[in-house]
C-alpha positions in Angstrom: -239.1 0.9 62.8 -238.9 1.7 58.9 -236.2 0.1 56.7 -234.4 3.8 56.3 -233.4 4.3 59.4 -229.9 4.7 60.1 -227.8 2.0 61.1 -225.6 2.0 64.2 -221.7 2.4 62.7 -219.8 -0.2 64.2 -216.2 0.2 66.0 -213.2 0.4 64.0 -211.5 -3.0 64.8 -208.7 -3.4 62.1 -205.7 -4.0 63.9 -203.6 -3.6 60.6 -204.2 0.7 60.8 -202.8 1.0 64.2 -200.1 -1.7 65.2 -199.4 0.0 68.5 -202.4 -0.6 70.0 -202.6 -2.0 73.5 -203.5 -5.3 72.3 -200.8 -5.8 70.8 -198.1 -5.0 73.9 -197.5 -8.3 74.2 -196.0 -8.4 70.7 -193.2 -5.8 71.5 -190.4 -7.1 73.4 -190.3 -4.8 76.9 -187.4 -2.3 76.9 -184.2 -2.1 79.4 -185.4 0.4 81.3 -189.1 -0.7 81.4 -188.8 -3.7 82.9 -189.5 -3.0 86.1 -192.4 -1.3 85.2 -194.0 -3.7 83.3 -192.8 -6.2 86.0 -195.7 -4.1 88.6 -198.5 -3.8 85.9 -198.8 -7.5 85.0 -201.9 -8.0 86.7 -203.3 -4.6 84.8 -202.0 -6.0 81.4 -203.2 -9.6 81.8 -206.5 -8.1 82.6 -206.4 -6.1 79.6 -205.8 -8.6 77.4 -208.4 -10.4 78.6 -211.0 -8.2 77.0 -212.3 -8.7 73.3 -209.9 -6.0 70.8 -213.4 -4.3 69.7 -214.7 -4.3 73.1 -214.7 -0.5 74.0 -213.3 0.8 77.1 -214.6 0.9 80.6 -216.3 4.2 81.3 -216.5 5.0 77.7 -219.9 6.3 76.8 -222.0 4.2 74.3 -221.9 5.7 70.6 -224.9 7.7 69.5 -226.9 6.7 66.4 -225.7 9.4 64.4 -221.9 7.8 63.9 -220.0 10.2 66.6 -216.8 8.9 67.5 -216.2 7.2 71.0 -215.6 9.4 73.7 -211.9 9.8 75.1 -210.1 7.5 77.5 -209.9 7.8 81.4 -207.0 8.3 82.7 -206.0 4.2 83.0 -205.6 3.9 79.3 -202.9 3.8 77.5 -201.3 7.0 76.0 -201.6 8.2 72.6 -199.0 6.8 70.1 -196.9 9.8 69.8 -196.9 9.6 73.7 -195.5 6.3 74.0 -192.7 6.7 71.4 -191.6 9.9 73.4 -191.7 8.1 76.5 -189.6 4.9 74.7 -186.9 7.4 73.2 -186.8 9.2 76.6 -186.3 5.7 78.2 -183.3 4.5 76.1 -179.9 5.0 77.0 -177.8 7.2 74.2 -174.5 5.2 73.3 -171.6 7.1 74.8 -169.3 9.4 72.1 -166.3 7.7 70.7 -164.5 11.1 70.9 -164.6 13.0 73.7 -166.6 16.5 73.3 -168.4 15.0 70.5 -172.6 14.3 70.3 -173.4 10.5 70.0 -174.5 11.8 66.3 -171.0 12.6 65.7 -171.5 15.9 65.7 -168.7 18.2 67.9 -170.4 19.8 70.9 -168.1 22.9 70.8 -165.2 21.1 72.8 -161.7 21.6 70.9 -161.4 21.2 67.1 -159.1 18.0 67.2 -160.4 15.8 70.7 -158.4 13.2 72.0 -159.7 9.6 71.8 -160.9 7.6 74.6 -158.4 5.5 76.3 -160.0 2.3 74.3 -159.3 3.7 70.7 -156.2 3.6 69.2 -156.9 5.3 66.1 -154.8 8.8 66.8 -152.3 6.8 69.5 -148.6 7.7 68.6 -145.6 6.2 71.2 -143.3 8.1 72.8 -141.0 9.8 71.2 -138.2 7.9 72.9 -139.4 4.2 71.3 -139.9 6.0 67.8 -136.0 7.0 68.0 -135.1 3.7 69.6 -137.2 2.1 66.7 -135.4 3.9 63.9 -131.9 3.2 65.4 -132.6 -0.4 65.0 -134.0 0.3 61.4 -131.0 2.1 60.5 -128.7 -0.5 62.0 -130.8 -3.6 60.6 -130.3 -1.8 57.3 -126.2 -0.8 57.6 -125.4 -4.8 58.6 -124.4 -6.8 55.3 -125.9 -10.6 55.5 -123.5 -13.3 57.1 -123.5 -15.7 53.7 -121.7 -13.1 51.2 -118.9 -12.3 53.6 -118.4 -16.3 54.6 -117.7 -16.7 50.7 -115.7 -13.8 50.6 -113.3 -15.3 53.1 -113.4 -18.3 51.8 -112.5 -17.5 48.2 -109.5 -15.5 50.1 -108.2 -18.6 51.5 -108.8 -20.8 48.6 -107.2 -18.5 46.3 -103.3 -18.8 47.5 -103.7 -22.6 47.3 -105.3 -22.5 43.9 -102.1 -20.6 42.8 -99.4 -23.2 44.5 -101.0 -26.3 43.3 -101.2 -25.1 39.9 -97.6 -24.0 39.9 -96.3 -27.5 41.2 -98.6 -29.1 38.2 -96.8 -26.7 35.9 -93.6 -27.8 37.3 -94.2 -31.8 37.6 -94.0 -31.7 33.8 -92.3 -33.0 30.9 -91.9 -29.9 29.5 -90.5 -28.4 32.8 -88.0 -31.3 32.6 -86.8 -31.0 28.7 -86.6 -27.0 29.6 -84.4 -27.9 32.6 -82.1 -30.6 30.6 -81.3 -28.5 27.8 -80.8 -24.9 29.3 -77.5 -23.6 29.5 -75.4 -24.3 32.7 -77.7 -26.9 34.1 -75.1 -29.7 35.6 -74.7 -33.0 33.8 -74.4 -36.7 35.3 -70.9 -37.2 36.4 -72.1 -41.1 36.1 -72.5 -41.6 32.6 -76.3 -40.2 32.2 -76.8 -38.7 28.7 -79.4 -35.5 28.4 -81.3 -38.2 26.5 -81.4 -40.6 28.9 -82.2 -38.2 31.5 -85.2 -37.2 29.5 -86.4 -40.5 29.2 -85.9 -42.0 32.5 -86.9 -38.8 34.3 -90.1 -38.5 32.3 -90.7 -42.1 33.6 -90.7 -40.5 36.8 -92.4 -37.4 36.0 -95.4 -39.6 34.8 -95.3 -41.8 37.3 -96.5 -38.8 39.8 -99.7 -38.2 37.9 -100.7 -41.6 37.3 -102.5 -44.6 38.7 -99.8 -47.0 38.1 -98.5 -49.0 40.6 -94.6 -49.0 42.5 -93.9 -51.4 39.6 -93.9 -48.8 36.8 -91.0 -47.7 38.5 -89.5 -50.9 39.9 -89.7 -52.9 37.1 -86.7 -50.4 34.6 -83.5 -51.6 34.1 -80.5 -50.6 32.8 -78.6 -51.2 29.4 -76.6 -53.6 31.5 -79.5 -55.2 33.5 -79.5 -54.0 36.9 -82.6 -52.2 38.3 -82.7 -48.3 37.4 -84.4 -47.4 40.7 -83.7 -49.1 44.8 -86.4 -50.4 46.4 -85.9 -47.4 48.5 -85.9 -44.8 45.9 -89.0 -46.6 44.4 -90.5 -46.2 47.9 -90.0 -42.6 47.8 -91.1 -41.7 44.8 -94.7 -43.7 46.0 -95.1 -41.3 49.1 -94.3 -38.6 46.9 -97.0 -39.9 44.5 -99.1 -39.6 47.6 -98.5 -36.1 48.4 -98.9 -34.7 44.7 -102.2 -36.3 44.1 -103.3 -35.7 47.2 -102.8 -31.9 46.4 -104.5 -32.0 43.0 -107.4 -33.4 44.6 -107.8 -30.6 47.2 -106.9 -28.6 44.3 -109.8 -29.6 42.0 -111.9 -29.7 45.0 -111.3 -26.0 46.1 -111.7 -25.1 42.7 -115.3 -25.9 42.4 -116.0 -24.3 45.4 -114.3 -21.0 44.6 -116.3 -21.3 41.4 -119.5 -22.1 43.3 -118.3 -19.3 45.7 -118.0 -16.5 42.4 -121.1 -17.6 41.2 -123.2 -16.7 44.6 -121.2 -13.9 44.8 -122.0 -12.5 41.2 -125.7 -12.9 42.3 -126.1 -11.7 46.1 -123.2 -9.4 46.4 -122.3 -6.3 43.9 -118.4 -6.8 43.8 -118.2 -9.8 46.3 -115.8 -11.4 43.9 -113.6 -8.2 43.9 -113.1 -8.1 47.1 -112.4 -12.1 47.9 -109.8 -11.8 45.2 -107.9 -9.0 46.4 -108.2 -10.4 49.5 -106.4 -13.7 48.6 -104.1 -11.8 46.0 -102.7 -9.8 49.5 -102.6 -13.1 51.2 -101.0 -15.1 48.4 -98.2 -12.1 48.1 -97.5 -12.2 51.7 -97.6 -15.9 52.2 -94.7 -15.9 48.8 -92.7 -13.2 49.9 -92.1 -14.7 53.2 -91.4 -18.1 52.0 -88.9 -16.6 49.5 -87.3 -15.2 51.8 -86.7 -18.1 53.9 -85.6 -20.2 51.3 -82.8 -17.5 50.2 -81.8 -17.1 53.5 -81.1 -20.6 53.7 -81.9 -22.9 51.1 -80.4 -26.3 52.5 -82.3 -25.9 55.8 -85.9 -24.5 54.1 -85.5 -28.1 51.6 -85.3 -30.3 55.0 -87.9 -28.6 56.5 -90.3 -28.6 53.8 -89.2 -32.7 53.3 -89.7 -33.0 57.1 -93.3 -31.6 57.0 -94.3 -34.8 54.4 -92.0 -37.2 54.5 -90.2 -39.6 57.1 -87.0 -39.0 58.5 -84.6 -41.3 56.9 -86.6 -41.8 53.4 -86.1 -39.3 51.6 -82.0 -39.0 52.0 -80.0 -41.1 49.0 -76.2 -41.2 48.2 -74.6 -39.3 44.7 -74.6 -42.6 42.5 -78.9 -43.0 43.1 -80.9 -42.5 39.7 -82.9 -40.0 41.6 -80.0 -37.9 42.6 -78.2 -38.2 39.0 -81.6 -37.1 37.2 -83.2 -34.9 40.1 -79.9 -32.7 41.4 -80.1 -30.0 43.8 -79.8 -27.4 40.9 -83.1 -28.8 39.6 -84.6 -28.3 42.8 -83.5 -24.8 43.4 -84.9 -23.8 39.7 -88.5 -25.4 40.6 -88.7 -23.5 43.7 -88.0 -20.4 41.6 -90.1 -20.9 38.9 -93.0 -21.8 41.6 -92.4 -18.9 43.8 -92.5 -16.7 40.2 -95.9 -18.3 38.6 -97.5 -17.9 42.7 -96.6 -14.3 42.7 -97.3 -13.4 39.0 -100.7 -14.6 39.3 -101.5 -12.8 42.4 -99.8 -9.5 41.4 -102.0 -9.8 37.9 -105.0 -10.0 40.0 -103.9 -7.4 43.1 -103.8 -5.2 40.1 -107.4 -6.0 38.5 -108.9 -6.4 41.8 -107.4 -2.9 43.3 -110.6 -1.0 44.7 -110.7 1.8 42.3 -113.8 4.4 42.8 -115.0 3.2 39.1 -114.8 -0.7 40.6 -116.7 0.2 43.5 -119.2 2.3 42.1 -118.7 5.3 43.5 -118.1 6.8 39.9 -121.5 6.3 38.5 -123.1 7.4 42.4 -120.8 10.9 41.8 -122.7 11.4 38.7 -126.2 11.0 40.0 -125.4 13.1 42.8 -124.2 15.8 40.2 -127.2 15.4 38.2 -130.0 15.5 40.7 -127.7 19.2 42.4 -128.1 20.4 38.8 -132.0 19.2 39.0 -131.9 21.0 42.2 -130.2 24.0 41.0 -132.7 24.3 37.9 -135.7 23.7 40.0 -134.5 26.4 42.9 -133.5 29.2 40.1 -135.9 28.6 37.2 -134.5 32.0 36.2 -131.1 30.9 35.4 -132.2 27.9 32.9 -134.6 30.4 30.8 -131.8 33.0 30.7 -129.6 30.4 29.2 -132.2 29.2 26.8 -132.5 32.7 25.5 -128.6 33.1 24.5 
């Protein structure tokens, strides 16, 4: 044989060119639907494995010298590659539409133009038209109910408001200047006992200022007169300390309902547009009736509204004294009578003053400024429905 003969072409054995070759099966996990089948031809695969990958195949015909390719495979070889994809993508499941009388591809299959969703999407699901009523009820009524906290200090600055007014009244009127008004006005009675306005100025400011004190019973106990005896009885000295009690008592509660009205106005101011309004002229009306009545009680009798009112604080029995005591001779009925007027008159000033600044006028409660936008955006209206109307007057 001579050196330029030809050389026999050897089998094409890169595995790199054709991946889905059968010798490399066993690299490819086995499909859903083809595992049953590959379950019966184990024993065919195993024995094809077994065979070297450039081993040709049984009953193939030995290459000729010449390079020709190897002849075609019987009919227990595999397919051709294009084979075994179609049989793969005939083998796999499509996934099921997400709209009904649509394509898995999302393309509509010529159902209706707008499908219905499947009972597990909720991407077009609307309730009843019953719960979206029943839903914008509550929505509505959520929205109409004020909050609980503004209308707790509303009340509350309505009840504070008509004791406010008294105990500032009885501080005006537990005063020295009260006292030198009442002395020296015209027709007040004098002391059939020898009391001078002088000396009724100074011992009765003694008691006056004994009310608003811290002293002791013995700022009191301890005057005497110019001939020696003691200015006030033990008993009238023990009166005048219950009534001590009572008016710093008051003053207290006074102070005290003070900072919470103020405390009250301030949360008011900030949570509730005219809050402080209406708790005023709510405890203006309340103050009015409360004075009204109580002056009319005390004109229809005055004796038997002053035991009643000394009944509510005091003991019976300690609070009754004789013509000749101090306390009568500086403190006569007249005096009383005058403080109850000029209490019942600085209560219902003050509330009438503020019935009249609190009075729910449609500027006060905004319904002035909410008529003007309403009037401005029917003239934006009226513009925007008849354009015609605004260029005509533009042309004048």
């Amino acid at each position: 044989m001579s050196d330029k003969s030809p050389k026999p072409q050897e089998p094409d054995t890169d595995v790199h060119d054709d991946p889905d070759e059968p010798a490399f099966e066993w690299m490819k996990p086995a499909s859903s639907g083809a595992t049953s089948a590959a379950g019966n031809s184990a024993p065919a695969d195993a024995a094809t494995k077994a065979q070297p990958a450039s081993s040709a195949p049984t009953g193939s015909q030995p290459e000729s010298r010449t390079g020709s390719q190897p002849a075609a495979p019987t009919g227990s070889q595999p397919e051709s590659r294009a084979g075994r994809k179609a049989a793969e993508a005939a083998e796999t499941e499509p996934e099921p539409p997400l709209f009904a009388g649509s394509s898995p591809a999302g393309k509509p299959t010529g159902g209706a133009s707008h499908s219905e969703p499947l009972p597990t999407s909720a991407l077009q699901v609307r309730p009843p038209e019953e719960e979206v009523a029943r839903r914008n009820a509550e929505r509505e009524q959520a929205a109409k109910v004020k909050p609980l906290a503004p209308r707790i200090f509303q009340v509350l600055l309505a009840i504070f408001f008509p004791i406010i007014l008294l105990v500032l009244a009885v501080r005006a009127v537990a005063s020295p200047l009260f006292l030198w008004i009442e002395y020296n006005r015209p027709g007040f009675p004098g002391d059939g006992y020898g009391f001078s306005t002088e000396d009724r100025m100074t011992y009765g400011s003694y008691a006056v200022d004994y009310l608003s004190n811290w002293a002791g019973p013995r700022y009191l106990g301890g005057l005497v007169h110019e001939d020696g005896n003691q200015l006030f009885k033990d008993s009238e000295v023990s009166h005048m300390a219950d009534v001590k009690l009572v008016i710093l008592s008051s003053f207290g509660a006074g102070l005290l309902l003070i900072i919470l009205s103020f405390i009250a106005i301030m949360y008011l101011r900030k949570k509730s547009d005219g809050g402080v309004r209406r708790g005023l002229f709510a405890g203006s009306i309340v103050t009015l009736v409360i004075i009204i009545g109580l002056a009319v009680l005390a004109v229809l009798s005055w004796q038997q509204f002053f035991t009643e009112f000394h009944r509510i604080f005091f003991a019976s029995g300690t609070w009754t004294f004789s013509l000749e005591d101090t306390l009568i001779r500086l403190f006569p009925g007249q005096f009383w009578v005058d403080a109850g007027i000029v209490i019942g008159a600085l209560v219902f000033l003050a509330a009438t003053v503020t019935f009249i600044l609190t009075w729910p006028t449609r500027r006060r409660r905004g319904l002035g400024a909410k008529s003007a936008d309403a009037n401005e955006s029917a003239d934006v209206e009226a513009e925007a429905a008849d354009p015609t109307k605004d260029s005509a007057t533009t042309k004048r």
